[in-house]
N, C-alpha and C positions, 0 to 999 in steps of 0.2 A: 558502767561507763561514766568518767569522768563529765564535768562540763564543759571542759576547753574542747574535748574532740567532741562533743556533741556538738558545739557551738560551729565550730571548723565542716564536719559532716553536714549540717542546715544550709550555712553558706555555700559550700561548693552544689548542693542538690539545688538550692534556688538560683544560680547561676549555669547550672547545665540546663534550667526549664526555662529563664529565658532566653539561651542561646537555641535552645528548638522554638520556642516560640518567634523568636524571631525568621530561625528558615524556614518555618511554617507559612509565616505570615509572607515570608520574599517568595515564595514557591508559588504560591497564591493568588499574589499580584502580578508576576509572571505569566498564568495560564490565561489571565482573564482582557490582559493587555500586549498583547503580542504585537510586536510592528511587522507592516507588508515585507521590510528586510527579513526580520523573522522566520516569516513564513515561507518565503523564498529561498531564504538558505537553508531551509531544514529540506524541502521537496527538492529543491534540484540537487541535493547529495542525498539523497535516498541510494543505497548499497546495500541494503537488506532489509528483509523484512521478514513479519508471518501476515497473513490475512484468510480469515471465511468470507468470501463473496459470492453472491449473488448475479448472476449473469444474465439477462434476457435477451435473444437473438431474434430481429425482428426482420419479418420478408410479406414479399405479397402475397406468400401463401396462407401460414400460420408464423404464430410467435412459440420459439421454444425457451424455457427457461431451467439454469442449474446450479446447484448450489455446490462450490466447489473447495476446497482447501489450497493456499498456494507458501512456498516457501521456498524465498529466494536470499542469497549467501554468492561471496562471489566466485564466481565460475560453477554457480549448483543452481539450476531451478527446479523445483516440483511442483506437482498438479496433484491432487485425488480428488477423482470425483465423490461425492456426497449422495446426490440426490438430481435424478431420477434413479430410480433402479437400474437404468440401462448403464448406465455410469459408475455408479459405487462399487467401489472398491477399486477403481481403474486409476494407476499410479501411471505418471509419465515422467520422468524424469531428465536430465540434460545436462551431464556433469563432464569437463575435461574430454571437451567433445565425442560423448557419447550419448546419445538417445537411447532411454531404456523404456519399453512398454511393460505393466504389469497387470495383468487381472486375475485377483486372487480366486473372482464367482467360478472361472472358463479355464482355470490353468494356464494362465499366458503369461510370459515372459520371455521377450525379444531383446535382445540388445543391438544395434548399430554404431560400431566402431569408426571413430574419424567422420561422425558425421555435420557438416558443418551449414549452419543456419542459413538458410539462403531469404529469409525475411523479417523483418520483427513480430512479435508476439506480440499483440498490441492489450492481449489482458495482462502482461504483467507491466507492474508500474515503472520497475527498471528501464525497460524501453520505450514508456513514454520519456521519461526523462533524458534520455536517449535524442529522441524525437525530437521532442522540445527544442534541447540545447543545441539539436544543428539545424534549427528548421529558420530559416530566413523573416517567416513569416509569426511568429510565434508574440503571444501578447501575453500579459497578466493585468488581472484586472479583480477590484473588489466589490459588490454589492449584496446587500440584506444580510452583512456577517459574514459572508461564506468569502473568499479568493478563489480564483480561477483561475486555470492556466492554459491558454488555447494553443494550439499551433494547426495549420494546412498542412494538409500529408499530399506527397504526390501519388504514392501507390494506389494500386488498381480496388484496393478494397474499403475503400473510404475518400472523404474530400477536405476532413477536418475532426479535432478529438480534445474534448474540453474535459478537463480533471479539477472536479468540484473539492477545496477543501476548507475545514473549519476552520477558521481563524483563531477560535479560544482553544481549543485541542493542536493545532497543528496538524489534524490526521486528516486523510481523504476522508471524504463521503461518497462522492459519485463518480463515474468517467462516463461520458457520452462519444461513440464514436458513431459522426455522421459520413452517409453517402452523400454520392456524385450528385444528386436531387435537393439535398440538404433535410432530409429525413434521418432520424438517430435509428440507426442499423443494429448498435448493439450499448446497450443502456449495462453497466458493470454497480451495482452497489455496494459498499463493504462496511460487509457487518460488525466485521473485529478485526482490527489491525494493530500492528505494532510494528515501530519503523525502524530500524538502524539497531537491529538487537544483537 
């Protein structure tokens, strides 16, 4: 090899390392300085996602808790449960208005044709956002890093539902949804998310 194209091949390689160095370095400063618009407009168009969460169901009996898989796409939601054992392997799914039950442990597989939602799903995050954006009373607010998005529910199975999220990820961390007493009913934690895939 000559020295002109060696000379030629140097310069274009040290100019493609710092045009990544430089999206590296914008990528960067991007995750770690995010504005409240930011984070706003990323959660209130949330339209799909994957997520493993974590579920706790709190009563004045006992606390149950489950570990579940969700994946929501539009007009598709799915559930499988993980863990307890009474759950795993239990597929629920809700596509072009059909409800499908699966359990691979017990041989079950139901389907319901034309069946149509008569309340929100308050574990998946679609419907909080939902919630949110027509809720009257709905606030955002930031402290210790984290943003949060509140709103009052009128429905009978709660009185309010706060979704904790990170401000340097833009991802959720937590959803609290409280009762009529203002005790958190059901605490949602999420393990691994990915939003708008």
């Amino acid at each position: 090899m000559n020295k002109g194209k060696f000379l030629v091949l140097w310069v274009i390689t040290v100019i493609l390392i710092v045009f990544l160095l430089l999206a590296i370095s914008n990528k960067s400063k991007k995750l770690g300085n995010n504005t409240n618009e930011d984070v706003e407009k990323t959660i209130l168009n949330i339209n799909s996602y994957t997520a493993n969460i974590t579920v706790k169901e709190i009563s004045n009996k006992n606390d149950n808790e489950y570990c579940l898989k969700q994946e929501v796409k539009e007009n598709y939601e799915k559930q499988i449960g993980i863990s307890p054992d009474e759950i795993s392997g239990m597929e629920i799914t809700f596509e072009n208005n059909v409800l499908e039950f699966k359990n691979s442990k017990i041989s079950v597989n139901k389907a319901y044709k034309d069946y149509k939602m008569i309340y929100n799903n308050n574990l998946f995050l679609t419907d909080f956002v939902k919630g949110y954006k027509s809720s009257k009373t709905h606030k955002y607010y930031e402290k210790d890093g984290s943003c949060y998005f509140e709103y009052e529910t009128d429905d009978r199975y709660g009185s309010k539902i706060i979704l904790s999220v990170d401000k340097n990820t833009i991802k959720p961390t937590k959803m609290e949804i409280y009762d009529n007493n203002n005790g958190i009913k059901v605490y949602i934690l999420y393990n691994e998310i990915e939003i708008n895939i």
